[in-house]
Structures are given as structure tokens and as C-alpha cells.
N, C-alpha and C positions, 0 to 999 in steps of 0.2 A: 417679541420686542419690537422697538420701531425705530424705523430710522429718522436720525436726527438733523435733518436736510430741510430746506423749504421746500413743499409742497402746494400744487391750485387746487387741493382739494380743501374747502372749506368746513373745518369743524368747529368752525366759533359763529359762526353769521358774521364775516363782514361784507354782505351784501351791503350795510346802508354806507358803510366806506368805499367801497369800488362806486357806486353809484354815486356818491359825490364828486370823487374823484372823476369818472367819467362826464360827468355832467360842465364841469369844468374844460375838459380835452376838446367833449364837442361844443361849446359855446365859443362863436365868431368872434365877440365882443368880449373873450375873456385872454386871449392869445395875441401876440407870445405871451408866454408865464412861466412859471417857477413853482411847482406844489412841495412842499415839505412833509414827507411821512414819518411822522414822529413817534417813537415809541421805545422803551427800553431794551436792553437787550435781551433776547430771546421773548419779543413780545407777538414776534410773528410779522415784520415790518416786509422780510424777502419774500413770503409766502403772499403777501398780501401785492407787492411788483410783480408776481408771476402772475397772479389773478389779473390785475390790468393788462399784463402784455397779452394773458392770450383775449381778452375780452376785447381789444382794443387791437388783434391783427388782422386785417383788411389789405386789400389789393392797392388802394389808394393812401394805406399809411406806410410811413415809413420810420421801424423799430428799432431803436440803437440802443443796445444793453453797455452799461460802464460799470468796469469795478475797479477804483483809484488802489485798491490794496493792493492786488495782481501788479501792477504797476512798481508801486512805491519803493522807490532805492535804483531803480533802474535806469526812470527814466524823469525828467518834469514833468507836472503833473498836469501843467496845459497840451504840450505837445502829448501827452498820450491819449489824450481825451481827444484830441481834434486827430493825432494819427486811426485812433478806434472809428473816429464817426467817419473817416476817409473812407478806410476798410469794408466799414458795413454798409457803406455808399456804393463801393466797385461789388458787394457782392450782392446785395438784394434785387436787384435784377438786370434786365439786358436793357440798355442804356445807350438810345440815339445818339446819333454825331455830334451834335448840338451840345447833348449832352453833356458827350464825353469829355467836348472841350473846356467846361468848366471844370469837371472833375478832376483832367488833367493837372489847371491851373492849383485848384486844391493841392493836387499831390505835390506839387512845384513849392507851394508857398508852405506849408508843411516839414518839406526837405530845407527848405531854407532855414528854417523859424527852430529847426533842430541845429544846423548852423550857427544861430546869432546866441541860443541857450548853450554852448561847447565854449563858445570863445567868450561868453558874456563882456564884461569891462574893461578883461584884460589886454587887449588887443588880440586882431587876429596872427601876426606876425608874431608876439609872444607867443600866443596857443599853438602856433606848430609848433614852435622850436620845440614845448615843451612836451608836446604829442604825438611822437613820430608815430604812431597805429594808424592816426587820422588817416584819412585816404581822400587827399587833397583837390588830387584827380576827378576821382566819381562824387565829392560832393558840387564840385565846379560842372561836369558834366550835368547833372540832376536839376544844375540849376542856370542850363548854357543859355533860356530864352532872356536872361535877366541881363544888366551891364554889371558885369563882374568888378571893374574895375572901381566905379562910382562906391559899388557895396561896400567892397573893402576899404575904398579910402576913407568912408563915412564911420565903417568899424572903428579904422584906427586911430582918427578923430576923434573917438569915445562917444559917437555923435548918436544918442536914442531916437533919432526923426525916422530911422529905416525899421524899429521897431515897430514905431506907431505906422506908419506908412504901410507895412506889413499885414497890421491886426485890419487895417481897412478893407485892404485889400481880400481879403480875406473873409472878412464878413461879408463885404459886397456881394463874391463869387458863389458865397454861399447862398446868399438871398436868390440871387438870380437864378441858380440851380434850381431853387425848390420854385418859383414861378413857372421858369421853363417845362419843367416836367409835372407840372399837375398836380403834385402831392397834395394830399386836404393834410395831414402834419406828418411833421415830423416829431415823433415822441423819444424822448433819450430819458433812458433809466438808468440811476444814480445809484448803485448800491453798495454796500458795505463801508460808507465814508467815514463810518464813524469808528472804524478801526483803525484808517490816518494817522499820520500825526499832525499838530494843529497847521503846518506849514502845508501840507498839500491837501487839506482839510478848505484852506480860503483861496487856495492859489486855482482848486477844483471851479471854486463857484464863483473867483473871478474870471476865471474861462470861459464862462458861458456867459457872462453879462460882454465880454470884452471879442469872442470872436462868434459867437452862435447864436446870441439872443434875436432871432428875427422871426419873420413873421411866419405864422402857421407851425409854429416853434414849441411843443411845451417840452419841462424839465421835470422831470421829478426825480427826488432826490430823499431816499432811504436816510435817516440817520438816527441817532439821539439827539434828541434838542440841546441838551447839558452839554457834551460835547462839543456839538459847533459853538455853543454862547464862550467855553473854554476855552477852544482854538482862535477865537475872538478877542479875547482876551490876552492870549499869549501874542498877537500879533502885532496888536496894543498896547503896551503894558503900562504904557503911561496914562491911559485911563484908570482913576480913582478904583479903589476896587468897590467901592458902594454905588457906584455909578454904572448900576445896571441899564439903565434905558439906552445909554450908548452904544453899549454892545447888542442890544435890543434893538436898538433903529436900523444896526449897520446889517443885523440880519434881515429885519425887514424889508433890508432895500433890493436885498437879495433873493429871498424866498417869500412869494406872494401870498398862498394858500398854505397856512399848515393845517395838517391834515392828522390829529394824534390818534395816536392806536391805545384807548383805557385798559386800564389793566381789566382782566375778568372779572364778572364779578362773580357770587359764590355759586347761582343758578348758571351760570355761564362757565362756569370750571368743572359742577358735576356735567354738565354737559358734555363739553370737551372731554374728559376721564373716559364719559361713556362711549363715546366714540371709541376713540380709543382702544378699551377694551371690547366694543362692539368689533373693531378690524379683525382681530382675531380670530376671533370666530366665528365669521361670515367669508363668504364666497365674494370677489368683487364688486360683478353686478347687483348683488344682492346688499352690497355695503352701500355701494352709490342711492341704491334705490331708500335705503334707507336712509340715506342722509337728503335725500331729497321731501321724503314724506315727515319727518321731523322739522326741516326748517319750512314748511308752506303747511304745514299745520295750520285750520283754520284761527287756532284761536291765536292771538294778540299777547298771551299772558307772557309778560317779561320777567314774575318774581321767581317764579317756579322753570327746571329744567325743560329743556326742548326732551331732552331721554331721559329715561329714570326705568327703575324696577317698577312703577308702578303703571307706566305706559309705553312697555316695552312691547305688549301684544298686539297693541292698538297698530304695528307699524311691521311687526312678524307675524306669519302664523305657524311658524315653527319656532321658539326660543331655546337654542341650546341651553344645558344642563352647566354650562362652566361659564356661559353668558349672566345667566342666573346669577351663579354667586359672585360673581365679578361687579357688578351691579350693586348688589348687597352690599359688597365692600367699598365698593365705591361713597356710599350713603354715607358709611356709619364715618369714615375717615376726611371726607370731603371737607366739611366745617372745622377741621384745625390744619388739612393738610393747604387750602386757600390763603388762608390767614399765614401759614408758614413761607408760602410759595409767594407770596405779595400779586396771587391771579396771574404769574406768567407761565405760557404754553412752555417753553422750552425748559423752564425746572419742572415741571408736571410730567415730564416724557421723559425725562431723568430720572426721578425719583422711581417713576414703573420703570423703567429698563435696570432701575440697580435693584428693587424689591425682584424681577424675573431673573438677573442673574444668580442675584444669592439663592433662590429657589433653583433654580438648573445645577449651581455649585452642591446643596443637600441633596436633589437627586444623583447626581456623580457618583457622591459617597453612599447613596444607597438611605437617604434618611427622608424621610418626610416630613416637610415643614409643612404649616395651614397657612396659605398666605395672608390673613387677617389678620392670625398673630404678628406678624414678619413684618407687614404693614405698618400694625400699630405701635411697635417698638421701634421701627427705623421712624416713626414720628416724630419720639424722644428722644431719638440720638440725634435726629438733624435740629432742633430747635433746646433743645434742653441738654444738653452733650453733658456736662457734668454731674447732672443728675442720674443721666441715661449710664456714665461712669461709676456712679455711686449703687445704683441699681446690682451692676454684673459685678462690682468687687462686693456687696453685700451677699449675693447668690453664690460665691464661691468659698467667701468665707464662713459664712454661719449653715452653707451647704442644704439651704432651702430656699424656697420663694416667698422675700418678705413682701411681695405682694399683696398676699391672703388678707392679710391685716389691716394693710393699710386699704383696700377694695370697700372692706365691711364696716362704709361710714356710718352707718345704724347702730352701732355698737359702740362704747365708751371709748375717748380718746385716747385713756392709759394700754388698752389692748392692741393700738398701732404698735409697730417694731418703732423703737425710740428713733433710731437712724432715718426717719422717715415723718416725723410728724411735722415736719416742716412743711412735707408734698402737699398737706390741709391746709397748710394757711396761705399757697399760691394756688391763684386761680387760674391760671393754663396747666398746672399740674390736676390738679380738684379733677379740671375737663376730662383732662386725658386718662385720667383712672376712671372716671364712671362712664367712657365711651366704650361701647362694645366692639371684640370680644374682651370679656373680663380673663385676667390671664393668672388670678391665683392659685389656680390649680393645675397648672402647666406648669411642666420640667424646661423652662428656659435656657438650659447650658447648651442645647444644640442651637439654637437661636442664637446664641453670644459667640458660638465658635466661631460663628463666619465673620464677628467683627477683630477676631482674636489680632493682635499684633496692631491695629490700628481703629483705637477707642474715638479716635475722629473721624465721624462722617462721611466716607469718601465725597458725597456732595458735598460738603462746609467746604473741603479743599478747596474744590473746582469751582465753586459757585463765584462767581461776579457780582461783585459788589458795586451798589453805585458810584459814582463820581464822586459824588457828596462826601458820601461816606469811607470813601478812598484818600478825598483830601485833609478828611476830619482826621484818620486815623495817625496822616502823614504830620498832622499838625499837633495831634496830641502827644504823640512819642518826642515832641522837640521842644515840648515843656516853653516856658515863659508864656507871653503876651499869647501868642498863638495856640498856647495851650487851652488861656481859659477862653477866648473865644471860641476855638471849636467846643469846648463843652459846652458851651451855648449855643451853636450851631447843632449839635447832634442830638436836640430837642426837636427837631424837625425830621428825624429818617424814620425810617420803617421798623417795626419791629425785628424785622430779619436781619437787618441791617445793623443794629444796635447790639444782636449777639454775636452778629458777627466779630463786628471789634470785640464783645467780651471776649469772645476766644482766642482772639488774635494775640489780645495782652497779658490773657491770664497763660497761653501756651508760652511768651517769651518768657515771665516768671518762671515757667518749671524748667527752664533750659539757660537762663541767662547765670554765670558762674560768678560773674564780678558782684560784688557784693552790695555798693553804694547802687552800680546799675539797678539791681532787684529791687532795691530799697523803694528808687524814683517810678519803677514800673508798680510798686505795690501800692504806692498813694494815689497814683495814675489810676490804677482799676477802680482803689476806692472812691475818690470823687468820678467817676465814671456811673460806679454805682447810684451813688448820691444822689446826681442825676435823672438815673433811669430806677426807679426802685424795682421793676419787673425782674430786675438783675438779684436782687438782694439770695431770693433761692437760690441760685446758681452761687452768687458768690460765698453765700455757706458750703452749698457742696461741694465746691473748689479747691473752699480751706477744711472741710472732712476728706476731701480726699488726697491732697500734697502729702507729699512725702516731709516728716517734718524735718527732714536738712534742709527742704528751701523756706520752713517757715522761719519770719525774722521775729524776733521780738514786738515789734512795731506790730505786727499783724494782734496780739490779743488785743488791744484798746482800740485797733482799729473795727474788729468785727463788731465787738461792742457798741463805737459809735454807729455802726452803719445799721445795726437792728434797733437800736434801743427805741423800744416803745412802740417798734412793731410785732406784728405773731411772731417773727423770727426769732426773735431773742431768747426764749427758753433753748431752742437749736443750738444759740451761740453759744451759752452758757456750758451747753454737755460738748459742745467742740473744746471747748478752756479749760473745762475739767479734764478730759482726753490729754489735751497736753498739758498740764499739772504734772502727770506720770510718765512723762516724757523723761529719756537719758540726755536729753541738752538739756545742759544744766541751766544755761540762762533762760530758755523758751518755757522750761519749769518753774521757776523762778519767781518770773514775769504772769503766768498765768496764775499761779497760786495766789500773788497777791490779787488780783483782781476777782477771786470768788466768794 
């Protein structure tokens, strides 16, 4: 398995991103600045901060790591950023008299600026009364070179001049520090801001424009781009919401260079997998050396993998036996598992760390799974869940594998298991049944134990979804005005994305008990569907597979309308027939007429 931490080991090439990035740190005429590294989440943005910090530690730099999350609820989000870069100031090295005496001052104006954030506008004679823990003493001490008396009276005047007079101060001593001592920069790295919330999300990166932005200065700053443009928004609100540029300029004025991390693409994913599976079963030095002969490979070629089965020799001259077929599998699974993952590293290390568990869980019990198999059906269960549903309650109840059938598309369509002729008329299904290994002749019920009790995904759970489609989802369930704009909105997300919400809404249907509720959740899926028609197999399977106490009446004329005059439709028809002979009597009723 692998762990799921950022690493500077680079198994994507972003060589030509650090090399930008750097190209900017040491350029005279580009400093101070602001770089933005943008990228989704688990797209690899901390892995790629650690690549620069170690490429960029030198005797003459000086390295400030921040993470506003650690922080958050504790402290404000300026003073922790300037208490941190204090911190990593007294300890990075041994520090002349000269020195010392600014850093001092730092530490002084720091202590204070913690001070003026406790009592904010309340007054400070309010804020004791109200805070006897305060330790009134030691913060007057900490800050005895100052005219105490001037301070407070200016506090309790409500008077903001000792604020601003503060950030001056402040910036000044900092500028002058980094003169004094030589530094070529000061680099501060920004990471995990985009787990914030929007309030210490801008309060972060007014901080640095307001007490740090100086010279020999850069910033950079990990995030999601959606996120800050959000947190921008929220801070704002009286900005128009169509009125992107605004919240566009106000970033720009902030972060200089963005810097986006693209998603993988599909030669960049097998790649990545093969690594991966390469760690395994290689020795370290020998892993390094491999990833080294891999990306300085003479040839230029971008379409095709840096590793593969087929120039795995060229770079070993031993190829383990389990490297081999790992490789293999990698091939045959790559081109749907890309497409399912939308190219991010961190669902790709997920997906093999849950295919090696359930593989460790069958050796437990003493069972031997093929991991190809295991692979290719946890394919279906992450992107096709109610299919992938329909599958294992078909295998238990008809107590074979109607796979066989449906495999042998050479053969007349009447000879598919009826429950399944719809997998022919979608085309991500079509794929995923003629992708090797072919599994009609495989006893799948040990395959299906290990999903037994939880027919969703354990990645669907966990997976993160975008922004986008977070507020689409938020917006759809509240129905009105906002309803049909996100359906029009949600013509834009990823395919991942898209099932995501199916499942979201099709699981509150099987669990929601009020009835009207169900009702508004089941027109909700249907123009949902409408929408996305990639959906339409899923949402037959959805409705072959419910239990029919949650199906409503409404549901036969709805599947109706949503197939009609597609290949789905004969599908719908043998669902409508099925409930014909249904014991609710209205759901009987209601479909008989319509056949």
C-alpha cells in the first residue's frame, strides 16, 4: 500500500512546474511576489511545496513553512502567520546583535498586535473586566519599551491610528532585517489554505500584502483557485454574483503568478499507477534510479507513458514476476479508471490502497482473489454503483453469473439475460464489459463478500467533490429559482461529479420516509437525469433495483418519459411490467395502465 502524505518524490514530472516556479524566486525584477499554486484537491499541490522547499534550501535563503489550518479557531489568522515567520526567524540560524535587535522588535510588535486582536473595539478596560485569565501584567511587561499609557488611551478612544501605526512599524523592521542580514529571500510557503474558512482564507493573504510584502519577499501559496475566488465572495457579498471579474481582479491584486497543477492526463496516469506499483517491488535505490532513467529518457514523446509493460526492460534488467502483471493491469484498467478519477494522484492511491486492502481482507480468510478481477469490478462499483448493485443482486438471486451473456456481444441480442440488455445500449458500460479480464466465467460471490453490507463504494463516501458541484447539489435539493439554475449549472462538471450527485439523491430517495418529501426528490433525480442523459442507465437500475415501497406512482410515467425513444426504453417497459405484479395496489394499477 502507500501512504497518503505529500511526498518530493516526483512521479508525475513536475519538473517544468518547480522550474517555473523557481525561475520566478530567482528573477531580481520579479520580487517581491505572490505565486498561486493551483490545483484541485489531491492533485498533488503539497508534494509539489515540498519539491520547491527542498530545491530552493540554501545558506542564503530563508524558508518559512505556514499552514493557516493548524492555526484556525485558535488564533487570528495575521497574527499567526507573523507569530510563525517570528519563530522561524529566531530559529533558522545564529543571529548578530544587530540582528537580534530587530527581531526583538518583531517579537514586541507581534506581542502587542496580539494585544490590540483580544480587546479589538471593545475597549481595553471592557476587555479586562470581562477577562480575568488575561495576564495584564506580562502583557504590559512584553511590551514595557512601548508608552503604555498613550496605547491604551488611543484603545479606548476606539481610536484604529495605533493599528495602522503598528502594521508600519512592522513591516519596516521587517524590511530592514532582511537588508541587515544578507538574505537573497525570504521564501514563505502557504499551504493547506484552502481548507480555511473564507474569513481566514483573505485575512491569510491580507497579511502578507499588509505586514510582509517586501523586498527579496516571495509568497507562495497552495490552494484551490474555486476556493479563494468563494472565500472572495463570501467577504463580498454585495458583489453581483455574475460579476466574476471582481472577485477576479481582487485576487489578482493579491496573488501575482498562478501557477495550476492540470489534471493527468491518460499517458500521465498510466505512468503515475506504474510507479506506484513499481515501489512495491523495487528496492529504494533501485526505485529512484528508476524514476530517474524514466523521466530523462531521451525521447520527447508526451502521448505515450514515461513506464509501461512494454518499456519496463529498457530501465530494469531484472523485472519482477508481480511487477509484471501489475503493469498488465495497469494497461487494461488505466483508460476508464482516468476518466473515473478526473487524472487526480490522490483518488489513484486510494483506489489501489482499497483494491490491496480487500485483497489482504480475502487472504485473511484464506481466499484468493485475481486482482484484475477485483480491479475491474471495483471500477463499476465506483462509477456505476447501481449497476454495479444490480449485478451482485442478479448473481444471488438467479445464483449464476449473468455476465456470460451479456460478454458474448457476437451473439444475438435475445441471448443477453433480459436484466441487462440495457448495459448494450450504454456506452461506458459496452467499455467496461469488453475491457479485459472477461469475468463470465468467474464465481464472483467471493468478489461481492467483501462489498457485503455496504453496496456503496467506500470511495464514493470519502471522495470530494468539487466546489461546484457541492454548491450545485446544495442548490438543487432547495428546489425553486435555484433549483433550475444549478441544473444549468451542472452542464459544466465532470462526469465524476455528475454521479456523484446521482447518488447523493437517488440514496436520500431510498431512505427519505415522508412522502411529499420522496415525491420532490424523485422529479429532482428525473430532470437531473434529463440533463445528463449518461444517467438514464443508472436511473433504470436504480428504479430495478428499489425496493417497491419506495416506489411512488409518479415514478412509471416518469421512467417512461426519461427513456422514451431511447435504447432504454424496452428496459423501462420490462421494469413496468415487473411492477404490474406488484401487491401495492396503486403502483399495480398505475403501471398496468401504461403497457
Amino acid at each position: 500500500m502507500w501512504n497518503d502524505n505529500e511526498t518530493n518524490q516526483d512521479l508525475i514530472d513536475y519538473k517544468y512546474l518547480t522550474d517555473s516556479i523557481n525561475l520566478i524566486i530567482n528573477n531580481d525584477n520579479l520580487v517581491p511576489s505572490t505565486i498561486g499554486v493551483y490545483g484541485d484537491w489531491g492533485s498533488g499541490k503539497s508534494s509539489l511545496m515540498k519539491m520547491i522547499e527542498i530545491e530552493n534550501t540554501k545558506e542564503d535563503n530563508l524558508i518559512i513553512k505556514f499552514n493557516g489550518w493548524l492555526f484556525e479557531g485558535y488564533e487570528d489568522a495575521k497574527i499567526a502567520l507573523l507569530s510563525t515567520l517570528v519563530d522561524e526567524l529566531i530559529k533558522s540560524r545564529t543571529w548578530d546583535n544587530k540582528a537580534l535587535k530587530y527581531i526583538g522588535r518583531l517579537v514586541k510588535k507581534v506581542k502587542w498586535l496580539k494585544v490590540l486582536t483580544k480587546t479589538g473595539q471593545i475597549g481595553f478596560n471592557t476587555y479586562m473586566a470581562s477577562n480575568t485569565d488575561f495576564d495584564y501584567a506580562n502583557a504590559l511587561k512584553e511590551i514595557s519599551d512601548l508608552n503604555i499609557e498613550d496605547y491604551v488611551k488611543e484603545i479606548q478612544d476606539e481610536n484604529q491610528d495605533i493599528i495602522e501605526k503598528g502594521i508600519r512599524e512592522f513591516h519596516n523592521d521587517f524590511e530592514t532585517l532582511i537588508k541587515e542580514t544578507n538574505i537573497n529571500r525570504v521564501i514563505v510557503l502557504i499551504d493547506d489554505l484552502d481548507r480555511c474558512n473564507p474569513d481566514t482564507i483573505i485575512s491569510t493573504l491580507e497579511a502578507i500584502k499588509l505586514f510582509l510584502f517586501v523586498d527579496k519577499s516571495i509568497f507562495i501559496i497552495s490552494a484551490d483557485e474555486r476556493l479563494i475566488n468563494y472565500a472572495v465572495k463570501k467577504k463580498f457579498p454585495e458583489l453581483p454574483s455574475t460579476d466574476y471579474d471582481v472577485s477576479k481582479d481582487y485576487i489578482e491584486k493579491l496573488i501575482h503568478f498562478p501557477i495550476r497543477i492540470p489534471s493527468m492526463s491518460e499517458p500521465e496516469f498510466e505512468t503515475y499507477t506504474n510507479f506506484l506499483f513499481s515501489k512495491l517491488h523495487l528496492k529504494s535505490t533501485e526505485f529512484e534510479e528508476l524514476i530517474y532513467k524514466a523521466f530523462n529518457n531521451s525521447s520527447d514523446d508526451i502521448i505515450t507513458s514515461k513506464l509501461n509493460s512494454e518499456n519496463i526492460s529498457d530501465y530494469l534488467s531484472i523485472v519482477p514476476e508481480g511487477l509484471k502483471q501489475d503493469l498488465i493491469l495497469s494497461k487494461q484498467i488505466n483508460s476508464i479508471l482516468v476518466s473515473i478519477l478526473s487524472g487526480n494522484p490522490r483518488q489513484c492511491k486510494r483506489f489501489l490502497n482499497m483494491l490491496m486492502i480487500r485483497l489482504n481482507m480475502a487472504k485473511s480468510k484464506g481466499i484468493d482473489l485475481k486482482k484484475n478481477v477485483l480491479a475491474k469490478l471495483m471500477l463499476l462499483e465506483y462509477f456505476k454503483t447501481e449497476s454495479f448493485n444490480q449485478l451482485v443482486k442478479a448473481s444471488y438471486e438467479k445464483d449464476k453469473n449473468v455476465l456470460k451473456s451479456v460478454e458474448n456481444i457476437d451473439e444475438a441480442k435475445e441471448n443477453i439475460d433480459s436484466s441487462f440488455d440495457v448495459w448494450m445500449s450504454d456506452t461506458w458500460l459496452k467499455k467496461w464489459v469488453i475491457t479485459e479480464p472477461k469475468l463470465g466465467e468467474i464465481d464472483l460471490k467471493n468478489y461481492f463478500y467483501f462489498t457485503r453490507g455496504n453496496l456503496n463504494f467506500e470511495l464514493l463516501s470519502n471522495k470530494r467533490i468539487s466546489l461546484e458541484a457541492r454548491e450545485i447539489l446544495e442548490n438543487l435539493l432547495k428546489g425553486g429559482a435555484l433549483q433550475t439554475k444549478a441544473l444549468k449549472g451542472s452542464l459544466n462538471l465532470s462526469s465524476t461529479d455528475i454521479t456523484s450527485i446521482f447518488s447523493e439523491i437517488s440514496n436520500r430517495i431510498s431512505i427519505e420516509e415522508v412522502i411529499k418529501e420522496r415525491g420532490k426528490l424523485n422529479i429532482l433525480l428525473l430532470k437531473f437525469c434529463q440533463k445528463h442523459p449518461i444517467l438514464i442507465s443508472e436511473y433504470c437500475a436504480f428504479m430495478d433495483n428499489a425496493s417497491e415501497s419506495i416506489i411512488m406512482p409518479a415514478n412509471v410515467p416518469n421512467l417512461l418519459l426519461l427513456t422514451d425513444g431511447t435504447p432504454f426504453e424496452p428496459t423501462a417497459k420490462k421494469i413496468i411490467f415487473k411492477w404490474s405484479n406488484s401487491n401495492i395496489s396503486m403502483l399495480s394499477k398505475i403501471a398496468k395502465s401504461k403497457l
